[in-house]
C-alpha positions as CSV (number, residue, x, y, z in Angstrom):
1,X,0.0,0.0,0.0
2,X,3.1,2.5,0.5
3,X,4.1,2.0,-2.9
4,X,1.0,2.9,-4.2
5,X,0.1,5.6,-2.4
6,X,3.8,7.4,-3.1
7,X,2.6,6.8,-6.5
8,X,-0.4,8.6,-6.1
9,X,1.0,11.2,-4.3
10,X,4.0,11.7,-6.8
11,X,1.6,13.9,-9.2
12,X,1.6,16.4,-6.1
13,X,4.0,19.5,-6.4
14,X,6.5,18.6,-3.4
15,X,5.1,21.6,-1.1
16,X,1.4,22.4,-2.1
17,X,-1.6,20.7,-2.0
18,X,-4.2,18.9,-4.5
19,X,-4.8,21.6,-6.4
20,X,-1.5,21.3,-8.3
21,X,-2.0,18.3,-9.7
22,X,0.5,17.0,-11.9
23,X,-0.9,14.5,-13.9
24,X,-4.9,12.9,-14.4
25,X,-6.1,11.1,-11.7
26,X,-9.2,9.7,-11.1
27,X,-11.8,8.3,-8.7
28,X,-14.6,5.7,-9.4
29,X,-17.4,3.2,-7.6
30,X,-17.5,-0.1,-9.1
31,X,-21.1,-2.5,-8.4
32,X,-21.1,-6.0,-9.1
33,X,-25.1,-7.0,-9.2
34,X,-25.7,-10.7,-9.6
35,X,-29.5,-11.8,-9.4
36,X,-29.6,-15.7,-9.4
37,X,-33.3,-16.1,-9.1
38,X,-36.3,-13.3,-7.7
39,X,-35.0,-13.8,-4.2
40,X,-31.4,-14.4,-4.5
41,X,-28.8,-12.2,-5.0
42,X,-25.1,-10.9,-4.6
43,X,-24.1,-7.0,-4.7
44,X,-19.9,-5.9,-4.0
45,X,-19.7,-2.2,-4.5
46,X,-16.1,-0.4,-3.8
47,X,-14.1,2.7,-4.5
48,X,-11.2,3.5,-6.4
49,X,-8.8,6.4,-6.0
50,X,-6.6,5.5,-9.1
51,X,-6.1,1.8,-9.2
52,X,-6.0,1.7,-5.3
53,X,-9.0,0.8,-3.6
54,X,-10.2,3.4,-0.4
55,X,-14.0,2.3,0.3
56,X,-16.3,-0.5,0.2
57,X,-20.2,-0.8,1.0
58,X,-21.5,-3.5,3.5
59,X,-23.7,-6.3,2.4
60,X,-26.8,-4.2,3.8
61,X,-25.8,-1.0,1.9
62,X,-25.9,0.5,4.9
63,X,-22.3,1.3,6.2
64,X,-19.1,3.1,4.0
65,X,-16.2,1.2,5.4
66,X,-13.2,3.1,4.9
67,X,-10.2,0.7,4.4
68,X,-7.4,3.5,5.0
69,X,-7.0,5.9,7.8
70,X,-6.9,8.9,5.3
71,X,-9.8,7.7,3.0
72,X,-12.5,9.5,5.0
73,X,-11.1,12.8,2.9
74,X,-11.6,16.0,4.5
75,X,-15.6,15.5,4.2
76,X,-17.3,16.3,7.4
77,X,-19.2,13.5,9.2
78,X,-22.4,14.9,8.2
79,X,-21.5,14.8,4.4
80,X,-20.7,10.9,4.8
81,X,-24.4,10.4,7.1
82,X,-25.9,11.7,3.9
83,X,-24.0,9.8,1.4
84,X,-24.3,6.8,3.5
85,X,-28.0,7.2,3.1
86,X,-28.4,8.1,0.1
87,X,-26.2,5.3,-1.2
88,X,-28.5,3.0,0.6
89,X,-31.5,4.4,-1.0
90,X,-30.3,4.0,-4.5
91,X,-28.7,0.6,-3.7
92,X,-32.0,-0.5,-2.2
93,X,-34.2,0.7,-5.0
94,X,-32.0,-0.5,-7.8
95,X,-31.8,-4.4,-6.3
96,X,-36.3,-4.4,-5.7
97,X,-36.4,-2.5,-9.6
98,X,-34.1,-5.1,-11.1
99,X,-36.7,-7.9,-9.4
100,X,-39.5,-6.2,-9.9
101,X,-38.8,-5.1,-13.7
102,X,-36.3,-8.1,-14.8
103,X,-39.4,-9.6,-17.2
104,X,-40.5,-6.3,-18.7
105,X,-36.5,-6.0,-19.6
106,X,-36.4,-9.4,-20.8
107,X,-33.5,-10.1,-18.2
108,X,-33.2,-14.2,-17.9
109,X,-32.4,-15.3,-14.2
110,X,-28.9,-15.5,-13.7
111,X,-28.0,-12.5,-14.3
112,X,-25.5,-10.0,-13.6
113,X,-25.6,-6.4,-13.6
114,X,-22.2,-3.9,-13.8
115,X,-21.5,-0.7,-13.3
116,X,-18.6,1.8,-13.0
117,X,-18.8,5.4,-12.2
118,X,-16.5,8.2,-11.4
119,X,-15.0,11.5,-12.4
120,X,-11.2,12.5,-13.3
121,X,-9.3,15.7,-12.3
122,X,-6.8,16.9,-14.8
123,X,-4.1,19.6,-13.6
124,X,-6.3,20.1,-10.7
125,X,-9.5,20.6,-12.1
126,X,-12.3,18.6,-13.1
127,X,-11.6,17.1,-16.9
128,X,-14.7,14.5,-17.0
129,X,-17.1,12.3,-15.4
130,X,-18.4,8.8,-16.4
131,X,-21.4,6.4,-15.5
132,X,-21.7,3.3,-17.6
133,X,-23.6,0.3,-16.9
134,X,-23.4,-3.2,-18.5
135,X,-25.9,-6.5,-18.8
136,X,-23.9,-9.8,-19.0
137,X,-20.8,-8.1,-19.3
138,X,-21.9,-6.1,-22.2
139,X,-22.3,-2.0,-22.7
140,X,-26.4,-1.5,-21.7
141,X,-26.4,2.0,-20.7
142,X,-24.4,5.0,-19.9
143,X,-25.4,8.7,-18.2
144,X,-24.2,11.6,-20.3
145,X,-25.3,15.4,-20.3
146,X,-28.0,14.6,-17.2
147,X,-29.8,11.7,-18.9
148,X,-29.1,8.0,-19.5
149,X,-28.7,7.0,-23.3
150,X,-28.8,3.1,-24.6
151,X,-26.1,1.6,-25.7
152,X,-26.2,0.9,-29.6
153,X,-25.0,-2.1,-29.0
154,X,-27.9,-2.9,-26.6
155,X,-31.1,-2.8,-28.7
156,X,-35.3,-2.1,-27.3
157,X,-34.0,-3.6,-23.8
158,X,-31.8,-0.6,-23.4
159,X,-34.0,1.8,-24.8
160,X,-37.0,0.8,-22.7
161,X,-34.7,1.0,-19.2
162,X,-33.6,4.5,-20.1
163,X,-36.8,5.8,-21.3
164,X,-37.8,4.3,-17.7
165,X,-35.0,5.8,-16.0
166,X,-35.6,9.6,-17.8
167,X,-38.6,9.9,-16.2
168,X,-37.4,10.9,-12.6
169,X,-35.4,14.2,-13.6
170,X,-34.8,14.9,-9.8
171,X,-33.0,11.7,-9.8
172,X,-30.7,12.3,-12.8
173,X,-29.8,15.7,-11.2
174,X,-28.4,14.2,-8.5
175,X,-26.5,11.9,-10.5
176,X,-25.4,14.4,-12.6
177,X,-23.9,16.7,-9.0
178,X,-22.3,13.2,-7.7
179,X,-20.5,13.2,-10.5
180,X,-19.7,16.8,-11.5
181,X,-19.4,18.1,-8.1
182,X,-19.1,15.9,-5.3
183,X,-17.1,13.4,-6.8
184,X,-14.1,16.1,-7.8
185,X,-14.1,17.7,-4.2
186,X,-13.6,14.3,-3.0
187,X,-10.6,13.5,-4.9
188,X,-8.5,16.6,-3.9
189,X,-9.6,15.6,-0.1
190,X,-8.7,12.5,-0.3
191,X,-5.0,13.3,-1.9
192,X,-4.4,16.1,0.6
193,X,-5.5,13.6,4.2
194,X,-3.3,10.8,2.2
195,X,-1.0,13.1,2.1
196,X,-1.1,14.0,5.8
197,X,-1.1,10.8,6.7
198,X,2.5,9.8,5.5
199,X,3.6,13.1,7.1
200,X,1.9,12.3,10.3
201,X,3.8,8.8,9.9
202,X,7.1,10.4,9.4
203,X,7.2,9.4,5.5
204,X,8.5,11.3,3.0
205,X,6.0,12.2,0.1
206,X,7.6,12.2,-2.7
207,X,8.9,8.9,-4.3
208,X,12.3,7.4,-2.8
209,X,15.3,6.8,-5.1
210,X,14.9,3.4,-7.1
211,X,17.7,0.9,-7.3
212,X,15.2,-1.6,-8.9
213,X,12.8,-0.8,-11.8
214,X,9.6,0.5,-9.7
215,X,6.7,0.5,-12.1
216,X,4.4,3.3,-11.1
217,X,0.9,2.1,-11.7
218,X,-0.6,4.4,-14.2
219,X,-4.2,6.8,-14.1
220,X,-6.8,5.2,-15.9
221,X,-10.2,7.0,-17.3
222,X,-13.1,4.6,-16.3
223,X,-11.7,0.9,-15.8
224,X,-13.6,-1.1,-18.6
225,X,-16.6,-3.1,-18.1
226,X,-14.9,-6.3,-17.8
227,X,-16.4,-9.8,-19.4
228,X,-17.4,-12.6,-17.5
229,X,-14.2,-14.3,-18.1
230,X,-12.1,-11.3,-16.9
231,X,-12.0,-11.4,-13.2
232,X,-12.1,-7.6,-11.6
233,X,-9.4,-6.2,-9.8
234,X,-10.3,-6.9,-6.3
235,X,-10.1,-10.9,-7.1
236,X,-7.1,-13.3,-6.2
237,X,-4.3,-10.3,-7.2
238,X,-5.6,-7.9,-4.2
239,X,-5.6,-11.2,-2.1
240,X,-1.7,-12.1,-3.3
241,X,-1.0,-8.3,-3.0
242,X,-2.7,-7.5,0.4
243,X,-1.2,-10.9,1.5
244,X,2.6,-9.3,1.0
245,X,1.9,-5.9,2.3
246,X,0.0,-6.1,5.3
247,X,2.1,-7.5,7.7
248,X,4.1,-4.3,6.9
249,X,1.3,-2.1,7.0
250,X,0.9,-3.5,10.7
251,X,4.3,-2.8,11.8
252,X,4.0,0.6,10.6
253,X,1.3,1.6,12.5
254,X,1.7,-0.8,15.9
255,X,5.5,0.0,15.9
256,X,5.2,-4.3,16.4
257,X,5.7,-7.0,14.2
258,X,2.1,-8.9,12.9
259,X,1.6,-12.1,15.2
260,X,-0.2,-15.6,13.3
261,X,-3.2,-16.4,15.4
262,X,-5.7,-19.0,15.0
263,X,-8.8,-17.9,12.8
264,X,-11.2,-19.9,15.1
265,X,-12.9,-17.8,17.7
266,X,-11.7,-17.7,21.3
């Protein structure tokens, strides 16, 4: 996690603050929806500062769990009480309208619904946001200018789910201020407490001289709707990663090494 966040951190100038951003980054909420039968179903939703993950959503929708000490930004507890709530909301309503309008879509049990969304800073300022969704691995629908628009790959099902969607402009407006607004305050918080962080833990933030070929993981626009077949990034390579780094993580913070314990309960 060190590396990565000294990679992230590298695009700020060495004595300012977020708003001299050096180079495109990006942050962005990935969903995994999978909907087995009308009563069974899956939902993983996490968030993404760069190719680092910061947040993830309970199985209730109901709790934000920040995995960092720095990824709460510098939003005030009250902001993350409303976005907590209004994630639920949304999460809640898009799980009973995928049940409840699955036939009119012509969606066949199992099914699997994907979606990415985000916005990227460039130089400081906001350069772009993105909202796509996908059926079956495939591009359904995306939210552009403060309306959704089908996929042309997609066909009627698409156009029926964003005619359906269009009608609840109060809705896309909020959308359309996650994205625009929100979204692009949060990113220059969360830079600036990650920042603070490393400071706080006696770290230098800029990026330590190599003696081996570092690769510094590189900004993406929105990750790509991945295909059945292509795993997302939080699968066995976060597990082989996180297996390496935490131990170190630990030591950092405790000042002690990481003791083995049993994982059955006392």
């Amino acid at each position: 996690m060190l590396f990565l966040l000294l990679s992230l951190l590298a695009v700020l100038p060495g004595g300012g603050n977020a708003d001299g951003l050096k180079e495109p980054v990006s942050f962005h909420v990935i969903q995994i929806a999978s909907f087995y039968n009308h009563s069974w179903k899956r939902n993983l939703i996490s968030g993404y500062l760069g190719d680092l993950q910061t947040h993830t959503l309970d199985r209730n929708c109901s709790t934000i769990i920040f995995l960092w000490p720095w990824s709460r930004g510098n939003f005030s507890n009250e902001e993350w009480k409303e976005l907590e709530m209004l994630f639920h909301i949304r999460c809640v309503q898009f799980l009973e309208e995928m049940h409840r309008y699955s036939r009119e879509l012509q969606f066949e049990y199992p099914f699997e619904i994907q979606g990415t969304g985000g916005c990227e800073l460039h130089s400081g300022k906001f350069s772009g946001s993105f909202f796509r969704v996908a059926y079956q691995g495939s591009d359904f629908v995306s939210f552009q200018n403060n309306s959704w628009l089908p996929s042309p790959v997609a066909g009627n099902m698409a156009k029926r789910h964003c005619k359906m969607l269009n009608q609840n402009q109060h809705e896309n407006d909020i959308t359309h201020s996650l994205l625009s607004d929100t979204c692009p305050r949060f990113i220059l918080g969360l830079l600036d407490a990650g920042k603070a962080h490393l400071q706080r833990q006696g770290q230098s933030c800029t990026l330590p001289p190599r003696t081996f070929d570092l690769k510094i993981i590189p900004f993406h626009h929105p990750l790509p709707i991945w295909n059945k077949e292509e795993p997302p990034r939080s699968g066995n390579g976060w597990v082989q990663w996180l297996t390496s780094v935490i131990p170190v993580l630990w030591e950092a913070e405790t000042g002690g090494p990481l003791k083995g314990r049993s994982p059955r309960p006392a």
